[in-house]
N, C-alpha and C positions, 0 to 999 in steps of 0.2 A: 631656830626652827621657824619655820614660817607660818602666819598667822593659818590655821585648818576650819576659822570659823568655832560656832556654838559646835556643841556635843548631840548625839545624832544616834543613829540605830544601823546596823547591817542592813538591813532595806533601804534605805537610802544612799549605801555606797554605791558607788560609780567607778568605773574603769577609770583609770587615769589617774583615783585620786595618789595623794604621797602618802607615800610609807616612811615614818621614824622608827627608828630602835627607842629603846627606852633610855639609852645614853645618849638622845638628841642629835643622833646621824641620820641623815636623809639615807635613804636603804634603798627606793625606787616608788614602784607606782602598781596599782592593783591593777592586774589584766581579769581576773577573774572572783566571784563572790561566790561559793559555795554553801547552797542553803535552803532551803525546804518553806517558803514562807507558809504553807497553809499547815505545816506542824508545828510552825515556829524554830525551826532548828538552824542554828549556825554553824556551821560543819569547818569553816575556816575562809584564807583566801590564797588565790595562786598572784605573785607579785615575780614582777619584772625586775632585775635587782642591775641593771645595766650598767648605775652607777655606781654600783657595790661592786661583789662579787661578781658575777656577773648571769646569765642565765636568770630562768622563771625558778619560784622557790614556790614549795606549801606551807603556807604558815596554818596549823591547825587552831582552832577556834580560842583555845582555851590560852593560846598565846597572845590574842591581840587583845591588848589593853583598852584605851580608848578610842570612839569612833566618832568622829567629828565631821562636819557639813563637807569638806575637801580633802579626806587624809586621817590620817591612823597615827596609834602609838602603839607598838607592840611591846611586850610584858617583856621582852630578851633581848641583849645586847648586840650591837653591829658584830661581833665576833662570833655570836652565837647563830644568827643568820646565817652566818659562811656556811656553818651543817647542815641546815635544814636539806631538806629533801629534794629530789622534782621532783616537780608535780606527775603520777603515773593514771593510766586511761583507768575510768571508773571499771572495775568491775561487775558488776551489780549492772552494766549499761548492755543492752542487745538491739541488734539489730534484725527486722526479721522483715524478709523481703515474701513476695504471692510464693515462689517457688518453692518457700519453705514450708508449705502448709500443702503444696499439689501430692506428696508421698505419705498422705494422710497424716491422723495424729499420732498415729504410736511413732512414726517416724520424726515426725516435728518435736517429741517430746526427747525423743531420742539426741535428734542435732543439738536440742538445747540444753542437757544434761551435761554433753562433751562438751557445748560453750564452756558453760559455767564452769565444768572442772577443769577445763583446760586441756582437753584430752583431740580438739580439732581446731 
């Protein structure tokens, strides 16, 4: 494993850094940090596993072990990685453009109900 630096905070990771498994496999590289700094929350990260498996994975928060100045150690094994998930679009995310407020609010409250449920 390659030297990751001192020991460090999710606010300080950076895209690109390396991801190990916890059996000392290089696994890939963080494309994404998931996380709320003004609640303080670490929600996880989305990684490139190019050199692994291959595709972006979620690795949720509670799985990455230590975080270091360049690079990660995550709490589960290279084989364990191969499960993980993709990454899927937030839902909880909207986007809302002028036109959706011109059909007044009962209607705008309307479109964004059937966002959220899924229903348009």
């Amino acid at each position: 494993m390659k030297d990751l630096g001192e020991s460090s905070s999710y606010l300080a990771l950076k895209k690109g850094a390396e991801v190990y498994s916890s059996d000392g496999e290089h696994i890939g590289r963080v494309t994404r940090v998931l996380a709320d700094p003004d609640a303080d929350v670490f929600d996880g990260i989305v990684l490139d596993t190019t050199v692994g498996p291959g595709g972006q994975r979620f690795v949720d928060g509670p799985e990455v072990g230590q975080i270091f100045e360049r690079g990660l150690v995550l709490k589960i094994t290279a084989a364990e990685v191969e499960q993980l998930p993709k990454p899927s679009a937030n839902p909880s995310s909207l986007s809302i453009k002028p036109g959706d407020l011109a059909a007044g609010r009962d209607g705008f409250m309307q479109r964004m109900w059937n966002r959220l449920s899924g229903k348009s």
